[in-house]
C-alpha positions in Angstrom: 57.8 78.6 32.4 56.2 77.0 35.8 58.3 76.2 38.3 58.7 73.3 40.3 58.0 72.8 44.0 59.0 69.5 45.8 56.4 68.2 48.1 58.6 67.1 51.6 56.1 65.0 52.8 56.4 62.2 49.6 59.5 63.3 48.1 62.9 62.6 50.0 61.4 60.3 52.5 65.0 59.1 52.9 66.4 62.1 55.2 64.7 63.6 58.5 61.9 65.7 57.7 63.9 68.8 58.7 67.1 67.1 56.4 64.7 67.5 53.3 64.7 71.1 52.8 68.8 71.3 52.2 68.1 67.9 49.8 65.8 69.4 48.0 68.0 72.6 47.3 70.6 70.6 46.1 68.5 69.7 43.8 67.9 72.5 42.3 63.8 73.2 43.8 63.4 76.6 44.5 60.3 76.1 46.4 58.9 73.4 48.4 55.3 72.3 49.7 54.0 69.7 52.3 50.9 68.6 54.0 51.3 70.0 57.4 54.0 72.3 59.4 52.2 71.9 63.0 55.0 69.6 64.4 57.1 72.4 64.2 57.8 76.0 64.9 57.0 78.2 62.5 60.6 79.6 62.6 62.1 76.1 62.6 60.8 76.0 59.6 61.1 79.9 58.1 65.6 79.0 58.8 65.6 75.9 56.9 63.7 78.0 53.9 65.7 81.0 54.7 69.1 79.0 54.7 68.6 77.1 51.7 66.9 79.4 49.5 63.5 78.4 49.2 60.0 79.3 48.8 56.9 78.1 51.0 54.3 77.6 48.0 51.7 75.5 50.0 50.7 73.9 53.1 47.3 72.5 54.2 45.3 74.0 56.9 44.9 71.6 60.3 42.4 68.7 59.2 41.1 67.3 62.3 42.4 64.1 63.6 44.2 62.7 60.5 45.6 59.9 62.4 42.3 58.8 63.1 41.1 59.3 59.8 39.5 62.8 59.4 40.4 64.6 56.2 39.5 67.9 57.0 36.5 69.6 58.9 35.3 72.6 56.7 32.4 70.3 55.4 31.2 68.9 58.8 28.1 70.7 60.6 28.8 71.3 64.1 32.3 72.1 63.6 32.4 75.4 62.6 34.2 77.1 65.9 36.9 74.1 65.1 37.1 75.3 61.8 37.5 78.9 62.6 40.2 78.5 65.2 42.5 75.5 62.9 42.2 78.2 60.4 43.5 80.7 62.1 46.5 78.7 63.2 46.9 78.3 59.9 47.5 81.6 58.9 50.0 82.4 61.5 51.8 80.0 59.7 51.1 81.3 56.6 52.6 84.5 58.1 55.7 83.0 59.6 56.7 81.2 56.5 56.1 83.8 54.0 53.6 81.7 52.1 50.8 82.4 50.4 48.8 79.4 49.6 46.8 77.2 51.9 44.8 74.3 51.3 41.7 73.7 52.9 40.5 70.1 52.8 37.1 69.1 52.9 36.4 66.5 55.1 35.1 63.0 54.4 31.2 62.2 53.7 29.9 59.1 55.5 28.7 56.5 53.6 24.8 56.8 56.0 24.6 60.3 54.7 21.7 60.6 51.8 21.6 63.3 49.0 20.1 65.8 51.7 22.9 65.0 53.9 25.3 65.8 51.2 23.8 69.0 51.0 24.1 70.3 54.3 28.0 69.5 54.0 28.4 71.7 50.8 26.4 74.3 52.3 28.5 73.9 55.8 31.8 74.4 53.1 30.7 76.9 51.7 30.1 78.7 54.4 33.2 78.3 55.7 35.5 79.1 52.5 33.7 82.2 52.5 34.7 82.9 55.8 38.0 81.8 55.2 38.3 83.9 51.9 37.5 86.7 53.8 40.6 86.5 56.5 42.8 84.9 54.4 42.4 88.2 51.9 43.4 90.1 54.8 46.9 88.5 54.6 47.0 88.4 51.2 46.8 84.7 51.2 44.6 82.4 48.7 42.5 79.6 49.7 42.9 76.5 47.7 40.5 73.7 47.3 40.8 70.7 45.6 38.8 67.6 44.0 40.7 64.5 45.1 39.8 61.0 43.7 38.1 58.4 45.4 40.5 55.3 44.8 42.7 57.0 47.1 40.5 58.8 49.4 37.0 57.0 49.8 34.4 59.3 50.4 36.1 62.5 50.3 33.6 65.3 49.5 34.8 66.8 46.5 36.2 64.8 43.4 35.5 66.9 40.0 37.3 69.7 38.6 33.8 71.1 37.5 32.4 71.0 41.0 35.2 72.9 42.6 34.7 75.8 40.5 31.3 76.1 40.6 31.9 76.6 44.4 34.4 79.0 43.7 32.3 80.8 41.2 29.1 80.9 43.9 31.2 82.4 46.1 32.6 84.8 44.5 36.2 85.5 46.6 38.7 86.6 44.1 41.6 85.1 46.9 39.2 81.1 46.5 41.4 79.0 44.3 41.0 75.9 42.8 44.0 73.5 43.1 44.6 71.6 40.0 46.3 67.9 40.8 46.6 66.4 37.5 47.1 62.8 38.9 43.5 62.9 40.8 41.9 64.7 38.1 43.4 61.8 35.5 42.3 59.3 38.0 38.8 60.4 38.2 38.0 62.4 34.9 41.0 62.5 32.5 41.0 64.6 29.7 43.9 66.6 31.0 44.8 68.9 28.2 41.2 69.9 27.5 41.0 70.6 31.3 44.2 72.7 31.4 42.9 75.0 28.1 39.7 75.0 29.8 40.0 76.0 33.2 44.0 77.5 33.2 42.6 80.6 31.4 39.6 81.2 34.3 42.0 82.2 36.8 40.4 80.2 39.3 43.1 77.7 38.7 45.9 78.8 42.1 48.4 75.6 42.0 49.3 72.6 39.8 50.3 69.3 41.0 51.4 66.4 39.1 52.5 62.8 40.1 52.9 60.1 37.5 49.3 57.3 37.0 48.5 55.1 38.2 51.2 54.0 40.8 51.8 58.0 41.7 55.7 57.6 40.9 57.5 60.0 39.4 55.4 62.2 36.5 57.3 60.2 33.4 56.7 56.9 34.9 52.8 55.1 33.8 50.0 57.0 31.8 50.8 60.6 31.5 52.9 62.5 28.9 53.8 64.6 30.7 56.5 66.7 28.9 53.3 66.9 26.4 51.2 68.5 29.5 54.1 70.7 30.7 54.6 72.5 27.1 50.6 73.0 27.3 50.8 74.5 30.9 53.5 76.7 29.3 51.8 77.6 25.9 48.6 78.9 28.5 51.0 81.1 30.2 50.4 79.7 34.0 53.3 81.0 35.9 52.7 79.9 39.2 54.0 76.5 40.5 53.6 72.8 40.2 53.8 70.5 43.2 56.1 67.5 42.7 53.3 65.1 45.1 54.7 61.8 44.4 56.3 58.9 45.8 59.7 58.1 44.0 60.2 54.6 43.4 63.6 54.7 44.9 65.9 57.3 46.0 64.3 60.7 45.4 67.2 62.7 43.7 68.1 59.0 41.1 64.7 59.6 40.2 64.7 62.9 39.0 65.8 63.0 34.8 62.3 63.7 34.2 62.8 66.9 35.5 66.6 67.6 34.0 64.9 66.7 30.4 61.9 69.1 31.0 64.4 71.9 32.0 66.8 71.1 28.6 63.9 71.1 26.4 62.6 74.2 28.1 65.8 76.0 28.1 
């Protein structure tokens, strides 16, 4: 049966960042995720896992300046020692927190960049995953990548399932992961359940996510059937996790009998 990880930077907005980990317990999440850990020290964070009981399943590697808009800087030429560097800092982490996931994020394509321009960026990634792969394997960590749709991210460089693992497949690193968000992948392609059957049984597939379309509410709220999608994620045997990324209407724990009915039915 997956198991579900509640993402600390959408999820329980309503405590202290630090407050979240013991909310999110008492809830019954035996792992957690979040966008970035930087602010703090990695064994800040390691006691709040370690005292609560929970699992570090995913975290993103530095992306630049996000406050001034980058989205990552694996796909931007020139950047490469950056890269290298935020990477590394990332894996310390990794290390600290006992987790063995990270995300790498793209970066953003500018809108003056032509189909050559394009090019040079995948080519720049690529080169970089590689790179990446290859320390990451050393600490037994995988790399993640994902395709994230436009509406919320203009411009970002990668937003198809397909083209995430054909750049996992040309590269060939058994620890380069694709990570699976089912509300982007709705947004932008649909199709879920022939995407799970398809690509679940690759094992190129390294972490779910799921947040209810098109308001990114809680999973059972808009579009998605999502009990439907969990008993297919569970009839392909994935065991790894899903990542709760949403933003709950109101208070984060009222919110949650979409996941006490998936756990009955599952029982």
């Amino acid at each position: 049966m997956p198991r579900f990880a509640a993402n600390l930077s959408m999820m329980y907005a309503e405590h202290d960042f630090l407050d979240r980990f013991a909310a999110a317990a008492a809830d019954g999440f035996q792992g957690v995720e979040y966008l970035f850990p930087y602010d703090h020290d990695a064994s800040e964070l390691r006691t709040r896992l370690d005292d609560h009981g929970l699992r570090q399943v995913l975290f993103n590697a530095p992306p630049g300046d996000w406050a001034a808009g980058e989205r990552g800087m694996a796909s931007i030429p020139g950047r490469e020692a950056e890269f290298h560097s935020s990477f590394g800092q990332a894996l310390e982490y990794a290390a600290g927190l006992g987790s063995s996931r990270i995300h790498v994020m793209a970066g953003l394509v500018p809108s003056t960049d032509d189909a050559r321009g394009r090019e040079r960026r995948l080519d720049v990634y690529e080169g970089n995953l590689a790179w990446a792969a290859g320390q990451a394997a050393h600490a037994g960590v995988d790399v993640l990548i994902e395709p994230i749709n436009p509406r919320d991210m203009p411009g970002y460089l990668l937003s198809r399932q397909q083209e995430a693992h054909e750049i996992v497949e040309r590269i060939g690193a058994p620890n380069l992961k694709v990570q699976l968000d089912l509300y982007h992948c709705q947004v932008v392609e649909g199709d879920l359940t022939t995407t799970l059957r398809r690509d679940l049984p690759t094992g190129r597939v390294g972490h779910l996510q799921v947040a209810g379309v098109p308001d990114r509410h809680e999973p059972d709220t808009g579009e998605l059937n999502v009990s439907y999608l969990f008993s297919v994620i569970d009839e392909l045997g994935y065991d790894g996790w899903i990542g709760c990324e949403y933003r709950p209407r109101a208070g984060t724990s009222e919110g949650l009998g979409w996941l006490t009915a998936w756990q009955g039915v599952s029982a």
